[in-house]
C-alpha positions, -999 to +999 in steps of 0.1 A: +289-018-509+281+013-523+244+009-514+248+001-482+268+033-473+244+054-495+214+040-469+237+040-441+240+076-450+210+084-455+195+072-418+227+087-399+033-265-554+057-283-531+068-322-536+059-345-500+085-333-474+110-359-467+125-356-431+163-369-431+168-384-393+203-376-386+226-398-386+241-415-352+269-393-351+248-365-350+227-374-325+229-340-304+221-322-338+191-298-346+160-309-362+166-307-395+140-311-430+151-315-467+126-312-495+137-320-533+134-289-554+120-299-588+131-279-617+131-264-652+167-263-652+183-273-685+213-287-666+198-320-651+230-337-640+225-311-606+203-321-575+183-294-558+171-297-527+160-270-498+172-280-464+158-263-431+177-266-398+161-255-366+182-232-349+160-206-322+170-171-320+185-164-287+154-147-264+169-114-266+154-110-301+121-107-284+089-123-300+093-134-339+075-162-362+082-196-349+090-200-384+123-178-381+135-202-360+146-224-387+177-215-410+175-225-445+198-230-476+194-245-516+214-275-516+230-282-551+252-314-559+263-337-583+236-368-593+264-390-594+285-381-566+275-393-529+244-384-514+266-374-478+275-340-478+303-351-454+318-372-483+318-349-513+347-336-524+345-298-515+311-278-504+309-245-516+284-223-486+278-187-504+266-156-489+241-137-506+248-102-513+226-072-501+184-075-511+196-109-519+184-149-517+201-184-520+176-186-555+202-158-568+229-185-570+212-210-591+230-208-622+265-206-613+259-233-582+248-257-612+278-248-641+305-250-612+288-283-601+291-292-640+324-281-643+340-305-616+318-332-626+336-330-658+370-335-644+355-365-621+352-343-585+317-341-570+311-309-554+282-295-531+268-259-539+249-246-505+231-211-511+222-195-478+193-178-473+194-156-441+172-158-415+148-126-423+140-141-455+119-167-435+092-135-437+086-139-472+057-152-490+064-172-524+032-189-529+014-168-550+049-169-579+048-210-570+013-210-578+013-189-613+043-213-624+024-244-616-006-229-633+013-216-663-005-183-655+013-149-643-024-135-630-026-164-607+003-145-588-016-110-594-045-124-578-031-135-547-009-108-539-032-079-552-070-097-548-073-112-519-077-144-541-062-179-516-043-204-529-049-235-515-068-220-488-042-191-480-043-161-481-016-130-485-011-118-454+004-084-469+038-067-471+047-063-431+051-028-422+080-016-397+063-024-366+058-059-375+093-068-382+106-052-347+122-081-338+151-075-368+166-044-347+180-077-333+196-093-361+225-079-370+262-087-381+269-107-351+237-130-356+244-132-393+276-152-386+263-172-358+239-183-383+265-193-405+281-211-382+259-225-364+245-242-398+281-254-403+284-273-374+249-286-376+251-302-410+291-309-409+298-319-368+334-328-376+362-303-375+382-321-397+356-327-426+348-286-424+384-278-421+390-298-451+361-293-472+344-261-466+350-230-492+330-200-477+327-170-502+300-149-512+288-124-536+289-083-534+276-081-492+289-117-487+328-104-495+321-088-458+301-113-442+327-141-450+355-116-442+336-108-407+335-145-404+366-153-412+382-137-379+350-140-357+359-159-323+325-181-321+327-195-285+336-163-259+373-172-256+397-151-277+426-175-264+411-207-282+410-204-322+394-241-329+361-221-332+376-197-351+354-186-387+394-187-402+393-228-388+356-239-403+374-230-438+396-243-463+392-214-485+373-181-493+358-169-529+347-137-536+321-131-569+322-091-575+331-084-539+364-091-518+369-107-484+374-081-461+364-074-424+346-043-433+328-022-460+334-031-497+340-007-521+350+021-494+374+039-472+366+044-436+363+077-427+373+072-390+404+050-385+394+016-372+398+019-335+395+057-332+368+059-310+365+042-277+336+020-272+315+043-253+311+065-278+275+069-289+271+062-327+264+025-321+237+036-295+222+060-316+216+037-346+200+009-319+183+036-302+164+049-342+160+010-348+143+005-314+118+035-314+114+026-351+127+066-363+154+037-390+138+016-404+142-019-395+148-034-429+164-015-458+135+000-479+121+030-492+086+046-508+098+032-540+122+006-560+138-010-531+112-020-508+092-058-503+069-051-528+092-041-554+114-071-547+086-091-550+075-076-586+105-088-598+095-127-590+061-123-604+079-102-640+102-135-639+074-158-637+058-141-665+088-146-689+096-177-678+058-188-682+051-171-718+084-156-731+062-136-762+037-135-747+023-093-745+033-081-712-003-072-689+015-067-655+015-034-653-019-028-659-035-055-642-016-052-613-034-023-596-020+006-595-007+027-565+025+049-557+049+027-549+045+011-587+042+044-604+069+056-591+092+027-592+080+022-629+084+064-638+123+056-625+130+023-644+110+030-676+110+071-686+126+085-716+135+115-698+130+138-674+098+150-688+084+117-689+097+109-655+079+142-643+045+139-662+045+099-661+044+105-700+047+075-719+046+057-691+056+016-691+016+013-696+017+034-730+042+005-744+037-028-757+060-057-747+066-092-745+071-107-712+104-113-718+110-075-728+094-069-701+116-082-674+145-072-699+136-034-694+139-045-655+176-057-654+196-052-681+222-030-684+211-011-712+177-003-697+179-007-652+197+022-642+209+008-612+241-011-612+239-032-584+210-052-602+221-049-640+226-083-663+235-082-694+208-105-708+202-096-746+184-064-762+153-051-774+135-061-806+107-057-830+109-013-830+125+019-832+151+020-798+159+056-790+188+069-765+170+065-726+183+102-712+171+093-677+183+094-650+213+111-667+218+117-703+242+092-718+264+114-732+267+134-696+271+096-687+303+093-698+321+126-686+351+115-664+340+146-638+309+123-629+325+092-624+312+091-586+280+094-599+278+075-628+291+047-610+259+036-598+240+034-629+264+012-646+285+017-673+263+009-704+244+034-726+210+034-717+184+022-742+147+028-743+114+013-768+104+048-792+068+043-799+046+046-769+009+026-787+032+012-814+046-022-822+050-052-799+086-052-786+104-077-783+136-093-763+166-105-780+181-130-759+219-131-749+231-152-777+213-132-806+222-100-802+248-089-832+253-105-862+230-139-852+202-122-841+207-092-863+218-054-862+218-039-830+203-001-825+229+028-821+229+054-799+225+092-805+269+088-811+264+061-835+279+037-813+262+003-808+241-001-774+260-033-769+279-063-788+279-101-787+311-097-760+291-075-737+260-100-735+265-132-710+229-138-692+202-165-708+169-144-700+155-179-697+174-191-669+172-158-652+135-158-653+143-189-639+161-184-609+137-154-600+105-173-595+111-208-597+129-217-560+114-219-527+138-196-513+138-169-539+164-147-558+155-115-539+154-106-502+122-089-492+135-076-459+168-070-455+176-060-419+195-024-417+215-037-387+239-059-407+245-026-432+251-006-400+270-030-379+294-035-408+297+004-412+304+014-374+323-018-371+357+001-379+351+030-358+335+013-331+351-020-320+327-025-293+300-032-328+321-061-331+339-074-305+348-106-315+364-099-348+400-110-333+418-132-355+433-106-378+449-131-393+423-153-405+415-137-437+450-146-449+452-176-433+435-200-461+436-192-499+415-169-516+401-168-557+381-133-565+364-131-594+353-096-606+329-086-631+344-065-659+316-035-658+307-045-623+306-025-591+342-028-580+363-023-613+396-043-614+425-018-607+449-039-607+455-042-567+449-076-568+471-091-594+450-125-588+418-114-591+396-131-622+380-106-644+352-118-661+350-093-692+319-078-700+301-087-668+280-066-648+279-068-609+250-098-610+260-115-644+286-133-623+257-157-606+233-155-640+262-158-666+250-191-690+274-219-694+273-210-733+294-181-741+289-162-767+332-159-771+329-203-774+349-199-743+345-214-711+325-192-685+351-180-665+329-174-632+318-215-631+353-226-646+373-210-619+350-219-588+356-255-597+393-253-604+398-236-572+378-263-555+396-291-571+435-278-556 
């Protein structure tokens, strides 16, 4: 991934819990806890439920939350179909990509569920969630949905204000997540794994039935995983990732045993194994010089991540409702900062912090619109395509970069990471409330769309595939959430060194285990990895930006299937 080498770079109210006794065949299995996930969901014919396995971290990962000793996925299947995972049809077990969470797969866990239904297969949908995420706090985004109140969610993060006698503990600080210098590529697959064999104990029924894929970081992990050796001999290849698999599927990503999106600049193997590059980075992670999980003083960092639940729980709570977070939130750098990138008219306002986000009025949902969609986030790796603004003058958003420089072919390398859709921005700072066209009414339905400064349209009905509903959804509404507050740096930098440095990963062996089961990529059209035609197979989902391809609604505007849900299922149903 592109953001991964750019960091890389840059360093060199719950339901009763019901516990499920394993069944006598698994008597030497882990503890294990699954809690029905009740939801808003229009698509009711899905079960969600959030299963916890314990699974210890090794004692080489040094003191940790007992909590982080449990591994944890969303479980999606089929009402109808059989309550066993064991006995449905195929099980889908995703990766999430990079700042990501098992909440992020919501929607296209439920249409591809849908999908097979329809043609009589049931099908699971398991989400992973990795193990840093057990470091997050949701309660205070659980609390403002249950209250139909966004400030419920200001209130505990920002005022010290408990719910149900707890209180915020804070955003943790490098020191205090030490123990994730530890958790790296290797321990991302065990994990994997080790959940596999847990919750399916026979071979045959994971050999048979298991499709491991992922999204954007989880082309990698699946691709790592597909030619780890799991059990210390290289000679035996029952353990093999390649044998726990009937298939790997790729959503904006690809499986491969390395970076995405990237040539290595030292041939794989170059270096011997002494070398000190891996060293170094273990040596910054340890004395705490890189940080331990990716962040920064603004935009990607826990609290920022976090922001994005509580925006989601605003629109998902009150839709029109005038848009107060930014102002009762109170203020400090990190959120001026972050808000100067994602909401300034240009360079000017970026520099004075005039009009700021706080000078507008918007609607919740316009809100959270200004946040993702690929007319307004200038970042590509989280841009939907969601709808458009209403109810004002839009003008031409000339930063980060001009459109018009935008689209010079010289800048490509640049422009790549802001997406390829003109940028749009609300004119009147103190002036009408804006508004949020959703998805399906932007164009003729919904009305005219606002040109840029070329007379072009900002978008059209083809480019718009996200229900801002169901995204505001996903973001706040699961116990394991859509974003990942603390990403550990050593999987990015494992995963870099990893070609230069085979020591990094040492059991990567079975070189042929990527090609050894079948693969189906689906890419987004705009995404981050633009189809080029090298892989003749590949899906393109037109129109699609790099996260549209887990938010994408069943409803298409085109009266289409979507393509992202319709092809999971058909590949699971060969």
């Amino acid at each position: 991934m592109w953001l991964s080498r750019v960091i890389v770079s840059a360093l060199l109210a719950a339901p009763a819990v019901v516990v499920i006794p394993p069944a006598p065949s698994r008597a030497a299995a882990a503890p294990r806890i699954e809690v029905p996930v009740p939801s808003s969901s229009p698509i009711t014919d899905v079960a969600e439920s959030v299963v916890r396995v314990k699974v210890p971290l090794p004692g080489s990962a040094g003191s940790h939350p007992p909590e982080c000793d449990w591994l944890s996925y969303l479980r999606y299947r089929d009402r109808g179909g059989p309550a066993a995972s064991a006995s449905a049809d195929k099980i889908l077990i995703a990766q999430p990509g990079i700042l990501e969470g098992a909440g992020a797969f919501d929607s296209v866990a439920r249409n591809t569920i849908v999908r097979a239904a329809d043609k009589g297969r049931h099908i699971e949908f398991w989400a992973l969630d990795r193990r840093a995420n057990c470091l997050e706090d949701n309660t205070g985004v659980r609390a403002a949905l249950a209250a139909k109140d966004p400030h419920v969610a200001v209130d505990y993060y920002y005022r010290h204000k408990p719910v149900n006698g707890h209180r915020f503990a804070g955003y943790l600080d490098n020191r205090q997540v030490r123990w994730l210098e530890h958790v790296g590529l290797e321990q991302t697959l065990r994990d994997q794994y080790d959940l596999m064999v847990s919750e399916l104990p026979d071979p045959a029924v994971r050999r048979r039935k298991a499709l491991c894929g992922g999204h954007s970081l989880g082309g990698s992990l699946t691709g790592f995983f597909a030619v780890w050796d799991f059990d210390g001999d290289h000679a035996t290849t029952a353990d093999a990732g390649y044998n726990q698999c009937s298939g790997y599927f790729a959503l904006d990503t690809a499986i491969k045993a390395g970076p995405i999106g990237m040539s290595q600049t030292v041939p794989s193997g170059a270096l011997p194994d002494t070398a000190l590059g891996p060293q170094l980075i273990q040596s910054g992670l340890q004395m705490g010089i890189i940080p331990r999980t990716i962040s920064g003083p603004a935009l990607i960092n826990a609290e920022t991540m976090n922001l994005l639940a509580i925006a989601g729980a605003s629109a998902a709570i009150a839709p029109g409702g005038r848009s107060d977070l930014a102002t009762y939130i109170p203020s400090n750098l990190n959120q001026d900062l972050t808000y100067r990138f994602l909401f300034s008219r240009n360079l000017g306002a970026f520099v004075t912090g005039r009009p700021g986000i706080k000078d507008f009025n918007l609607t919740n949902a316009a809100a959270l619109g200004s946040l993702l969609d690929d007319n307004a986030e200038p970042l590509a790796f989280i841009q939907t395509s969601v709808g458009f603004y209403g109810g004002g003058k839009i003008v031409d958003k000339d930063f980060p970069l001009p459109n018009q420089l935008a689209r010079i072919p010289a800048l490509q390398g640049f422009t790549s990471m802001l997406g390829k859709e003109s940028k749009a921005i609300p004119a009147r700072p103190r002036g009408p409330l804006y508004t949020w066209r959703n998805y399906d009414r932007v164009g003729p339905a919904g009305g005219p769309v606002a040109r840029s400064e070329d007379g072009t349209p900002f978008t059209t009905p083809a480019k718009e595939v996200t229900d801002l509903g169901e995204l505001a959804r996903s973001l706040s509404e699961h116990p394991l959430d859509f974003t990942e507050d603390y990403f550990p740096t050593r999987i990015a930098t494992d995963i870099q060194l990893s070609g230069a440095f085979p020591g990094v990963a040492k059991d990567a062996v079975h070189q042929n285990g990527i090609t050894a089961n079948p693969t189906l990529t689906v890419l987004a059209g705009d995404g981050l990895f633009p189809p080029d035609g090298s892989d003749p197979s590949a899906v393109v989902a037109p129109g699609y930006q790099h996260l549209d391809v887990l938010t994408a609604a069943r409803v298409q505007n085109n009266g289409r299937p979507e393509p992202v849900s319709l092809n999971l299922a058909q590949f699971a149903m060969r």
